[in-house]
PLY file of the C-alpha trace (Angstrom):
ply
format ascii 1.0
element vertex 92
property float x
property float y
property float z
element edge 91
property int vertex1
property int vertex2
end_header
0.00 0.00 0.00
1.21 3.11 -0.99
1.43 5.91 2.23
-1.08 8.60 1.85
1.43 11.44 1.14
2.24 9.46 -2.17
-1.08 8.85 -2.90
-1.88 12.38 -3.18
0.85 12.99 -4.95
0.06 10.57 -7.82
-3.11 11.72 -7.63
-2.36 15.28 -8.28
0.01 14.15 -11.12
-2.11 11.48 -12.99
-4.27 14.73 -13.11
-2.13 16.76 -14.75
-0.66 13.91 -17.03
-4.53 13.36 -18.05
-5.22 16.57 -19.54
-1.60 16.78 -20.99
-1.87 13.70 -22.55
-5.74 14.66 -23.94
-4.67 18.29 -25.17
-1.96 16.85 -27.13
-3.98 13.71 -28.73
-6.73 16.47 -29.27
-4.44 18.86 -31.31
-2.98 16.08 -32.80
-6.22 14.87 -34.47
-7.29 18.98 -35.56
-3.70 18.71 -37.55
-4.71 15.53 -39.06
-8.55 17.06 -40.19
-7.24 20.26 -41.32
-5.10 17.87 -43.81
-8.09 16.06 -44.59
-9.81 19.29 -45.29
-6.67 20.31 -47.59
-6.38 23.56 -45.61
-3.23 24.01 -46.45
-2.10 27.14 -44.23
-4.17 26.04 -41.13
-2.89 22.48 -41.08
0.83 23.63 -41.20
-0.36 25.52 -37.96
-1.65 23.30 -36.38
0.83 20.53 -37.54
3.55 22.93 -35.72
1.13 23.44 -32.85
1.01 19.32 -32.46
4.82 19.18 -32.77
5.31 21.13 -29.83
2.64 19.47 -27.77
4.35 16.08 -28.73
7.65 16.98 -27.91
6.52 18.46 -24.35
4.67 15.13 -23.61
7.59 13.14 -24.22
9.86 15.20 -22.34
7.51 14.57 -19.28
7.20 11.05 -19.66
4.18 10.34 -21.21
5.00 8.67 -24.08
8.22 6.98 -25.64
10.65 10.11 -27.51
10.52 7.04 -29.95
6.72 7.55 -30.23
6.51 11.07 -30.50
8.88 11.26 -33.15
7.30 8.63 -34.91
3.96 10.64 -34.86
5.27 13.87 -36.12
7.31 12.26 -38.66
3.70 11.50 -40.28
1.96 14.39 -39.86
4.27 16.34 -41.51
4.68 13.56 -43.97
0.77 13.75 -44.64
1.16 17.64 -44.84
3.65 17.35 -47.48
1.80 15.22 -49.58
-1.26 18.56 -49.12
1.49 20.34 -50.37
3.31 18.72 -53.37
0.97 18.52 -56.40
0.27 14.63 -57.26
2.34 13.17 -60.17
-0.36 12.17 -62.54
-1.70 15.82 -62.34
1.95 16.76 -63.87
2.19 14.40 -66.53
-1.73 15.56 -67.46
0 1
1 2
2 3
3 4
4 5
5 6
6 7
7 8
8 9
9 10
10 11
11 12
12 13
13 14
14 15
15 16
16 17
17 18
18 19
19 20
20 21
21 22
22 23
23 24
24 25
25 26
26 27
27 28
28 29
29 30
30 31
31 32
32 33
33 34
34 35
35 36
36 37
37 38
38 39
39 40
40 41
41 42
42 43
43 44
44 45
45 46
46 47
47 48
48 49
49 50
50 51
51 52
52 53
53 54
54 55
55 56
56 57
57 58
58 59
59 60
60 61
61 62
62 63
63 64
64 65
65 66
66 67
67 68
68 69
69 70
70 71
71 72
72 73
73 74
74 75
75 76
76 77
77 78
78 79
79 80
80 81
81 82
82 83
83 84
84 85
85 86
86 87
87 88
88 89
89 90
90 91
């Protein structure tokens, strides 16, 4: 059984770590519908914004460096694809 001082204390922090963890899955999935959406100038924001948010979550310990990386590396791979006109349309 844990004592009750580190109860609180984990309480207080699985708090924190909760709405960390939700802020950055939420702006995480706004980058990924603003690609959708092809808004290309608002999902480069927001891809940015999700970057950050990422890297700040895995600094704290919330998820694997390994993960985070992995996650921006394709958002800004699905932004680039927004960005770069599609083969066939060049050969048209």
């Amino acid at each position: 059984m844990p004592s009750a001082k580190s109860a609180r204390s984990s309480e207080r922090k699985r708090i924190i770590n909760r709405g960390l963890s939700s802020a950055t899955r939420n702006l995480v999935a706004r980058a990924r519908n603003a690609i959708n959406q092809e808004d290309a100038s608002t999902a480069a924001d927001l891809v940015s914004q999700a970057s950050r948010a990422l890297d700040k979550t895995a600094q704290k310990g919330l998820i694997h460096r390994s993960n985070a990386a992995r996650q921006k590396s394709r958002i800004v791979a699905q932004l680039n694809q927004l960005d770069k006109p599609s083969e066939t349309a060049k050969s048209e």
